[in-house]
N, C-alpha and C positions, 0 to 999 in steps of 0.2 A: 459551320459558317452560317452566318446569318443572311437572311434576305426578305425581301416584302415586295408586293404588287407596285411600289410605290417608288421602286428605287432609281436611281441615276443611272442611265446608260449614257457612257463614252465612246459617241461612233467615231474612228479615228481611217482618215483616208492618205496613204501614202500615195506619194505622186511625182514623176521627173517627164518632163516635156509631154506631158499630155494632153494638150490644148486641144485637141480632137472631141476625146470624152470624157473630159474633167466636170464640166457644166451637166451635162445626163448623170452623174454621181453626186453630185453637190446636189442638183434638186429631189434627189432622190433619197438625199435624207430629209430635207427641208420640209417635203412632201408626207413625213410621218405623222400619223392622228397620233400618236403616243405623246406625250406633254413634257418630261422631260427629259431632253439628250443635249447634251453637250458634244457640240462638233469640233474636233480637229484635226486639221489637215496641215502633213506634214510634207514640205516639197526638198528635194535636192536640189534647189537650187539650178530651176529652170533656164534656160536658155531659150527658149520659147516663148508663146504666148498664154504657158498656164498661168501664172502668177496675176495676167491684168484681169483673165475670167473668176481665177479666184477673189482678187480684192473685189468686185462687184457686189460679190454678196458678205464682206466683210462683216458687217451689222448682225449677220444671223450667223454669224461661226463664230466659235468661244475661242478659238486659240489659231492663229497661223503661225506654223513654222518654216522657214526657208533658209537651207543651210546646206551645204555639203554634206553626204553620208554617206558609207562603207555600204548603201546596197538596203535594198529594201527593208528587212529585216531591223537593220541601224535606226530605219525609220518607222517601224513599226516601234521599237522599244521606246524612241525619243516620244511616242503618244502615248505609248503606256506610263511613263516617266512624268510626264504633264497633263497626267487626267485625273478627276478629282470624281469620276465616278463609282457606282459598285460594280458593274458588270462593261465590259470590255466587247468591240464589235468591229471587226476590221471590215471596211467595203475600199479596197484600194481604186483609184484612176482605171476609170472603165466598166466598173462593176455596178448596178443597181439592185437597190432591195427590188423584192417581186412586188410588192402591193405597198399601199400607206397603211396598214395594219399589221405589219409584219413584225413590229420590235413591239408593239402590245401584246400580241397573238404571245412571242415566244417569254415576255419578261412573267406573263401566269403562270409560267413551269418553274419559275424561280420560288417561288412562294413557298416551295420545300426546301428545308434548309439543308438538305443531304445534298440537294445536286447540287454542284459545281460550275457543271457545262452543261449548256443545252446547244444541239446541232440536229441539221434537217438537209433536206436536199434541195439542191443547186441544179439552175440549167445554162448548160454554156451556150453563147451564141456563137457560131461560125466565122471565120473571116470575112466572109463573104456577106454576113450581117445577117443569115438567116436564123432561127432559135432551132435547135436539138434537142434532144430527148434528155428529160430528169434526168439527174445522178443523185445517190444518196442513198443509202439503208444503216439499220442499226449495225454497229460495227462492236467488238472487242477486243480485248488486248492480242489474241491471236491472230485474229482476223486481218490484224494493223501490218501484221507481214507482209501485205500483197493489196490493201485496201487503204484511201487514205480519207480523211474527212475534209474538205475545203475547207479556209479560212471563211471565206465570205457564206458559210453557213454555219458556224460556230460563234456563242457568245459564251462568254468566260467572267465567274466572277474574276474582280481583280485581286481580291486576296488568295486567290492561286496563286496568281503569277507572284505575288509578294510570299508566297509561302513557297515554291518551285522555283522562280528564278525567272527571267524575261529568255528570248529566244537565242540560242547559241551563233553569234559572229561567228564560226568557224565555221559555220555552216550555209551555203551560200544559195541551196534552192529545195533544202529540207528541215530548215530549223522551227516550220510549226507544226510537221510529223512528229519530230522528236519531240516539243513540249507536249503533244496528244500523248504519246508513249508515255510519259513520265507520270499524266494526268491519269491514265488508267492503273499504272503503276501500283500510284499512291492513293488513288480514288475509285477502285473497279465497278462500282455500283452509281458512283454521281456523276458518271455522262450520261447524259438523258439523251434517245432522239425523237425528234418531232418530227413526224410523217408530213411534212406540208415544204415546199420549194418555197424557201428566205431568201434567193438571190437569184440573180443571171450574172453572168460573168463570159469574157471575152475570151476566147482562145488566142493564145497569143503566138500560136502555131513552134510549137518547143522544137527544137532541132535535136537530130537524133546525137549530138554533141550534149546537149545540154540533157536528154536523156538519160544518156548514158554517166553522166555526171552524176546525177539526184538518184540512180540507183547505187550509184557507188557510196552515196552519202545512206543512201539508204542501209547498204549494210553497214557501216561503222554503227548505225543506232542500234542494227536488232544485234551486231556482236556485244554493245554496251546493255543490253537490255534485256535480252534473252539466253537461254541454256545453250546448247551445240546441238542439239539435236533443229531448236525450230531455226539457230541459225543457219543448219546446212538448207533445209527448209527454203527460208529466205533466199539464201546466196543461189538457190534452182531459180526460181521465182524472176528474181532481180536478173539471170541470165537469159531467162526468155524472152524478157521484155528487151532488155538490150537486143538480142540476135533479131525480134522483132522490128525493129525500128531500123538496124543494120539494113534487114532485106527489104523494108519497105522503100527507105531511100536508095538504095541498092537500085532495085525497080523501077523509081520514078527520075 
């Protein structure tokens, strides 16, 4: 796969009623010293007041879309679908890059034409708006049983995704686990990590329903992905997390 200092990055923001922190996302690509990204921002077809904060900056986004879709994911594909750049960079509704150097810092890792991917660590903010402790280390194809990489720390070229295939609709709160799976797969040496925090991101406070969902989606990948051994592996893993989550709301 080819690459150079110089290429196109595609920041693509997925988004449905976010008029809260749509605008802190939006400038916060706007805000990159890197020269050039192609922005688009894809919405489900708001019912709110994101669509009039997003027309505001209409003039500096390459592409809006607003439309109906099957769930984020839908809408993450529909940007990769209508992006005309090399490398791929999701920062959805809520999310901010860490710095205005952050998509130059990571596009100098591209320059080797082995990586693929480059991913780093992420700090979530709190509900309550206060900032939390980094997340992020170098991960592996094993390690992915119990470990995941965040989108809004991951950039991807796009001929992956054209070589692997866009993220699985079936899958409704794990389908860019699975593309990471598929990517270490086929690529176990071109994920690169950068030691340095690319994003903050919102807790969006998962309920132990929806928990317990994304481990369930979680095992369908590692039975498609992996042997019986690391799937039994997994299926311990993925059960303490759930019985986790059971006793905490339990508790609360």
């Amino acid at each position: 796969m080819s690459g150079t200092n110089d290429s196109k990055v595609s920041v693509i923001t997925a988004c449905f009623n976010s008029e809260q922190f749509i605008e802190e996302t939006i400038q916060s690509v706007l805000d990159q010293s890197y020269p050039d990204i192609e922005y688009i921002i894809v919405d489900g077809r708001s019912s709110d007041g994101t669509m009039e904060i997003v027309k505001r900056y209409e003039d500096s986004i390459s592409k809006i879309i607003s439309e109906p879709d099957e769930g984020v994911y839908d809408a993450m594909n529909k940007g990769i679908q209508n992006s005309t750049g090399d490398i791929i960079y999701f920062l959805n509704s809520g999310d901010h890059l860490h710095s205005k150097d952050t998509i130059s810092n990571v596009i100098e890792m591209f320059s080797d034409d082995s990586v693929v991917t480059v991913y780093g660590n992420v700090r979530m903010i709190g509900q309550d708006g206060q900032k939390k402790n980094v997340r992020g280390c170098r991960v592996t194809l094993n390690s992915l049983l119990y470990r995941r990489i965040c989108h809004q720390a991951l950039f991807v070229r796009k001929e992956l995704f054209d070589e692997l295939g866009l993220f699985s609709l079936e899958l409704k709160l794990s389908a860019d686990h699975e593309f990471i799976v598929r990517a270490f797969k086929k690529y176990p040496h071109g994920l690169i990590y950068m030691d340095k925090t690319l994003a903050e991101y919102r807790d969006d406070g998962m309920s132990c329903r929806q928990m317990t969902r994304t481990k369930i989606e979680d095992l369908g990948i590692i039975a498609k992905n992996y042997d019986r051994i690391h799937h039994l592996f997994g299926a311990i893993i993925c059960g303490i997390v759930i019985l986790k989550y059971k006793i905490k709301a339990f508790i609360s």
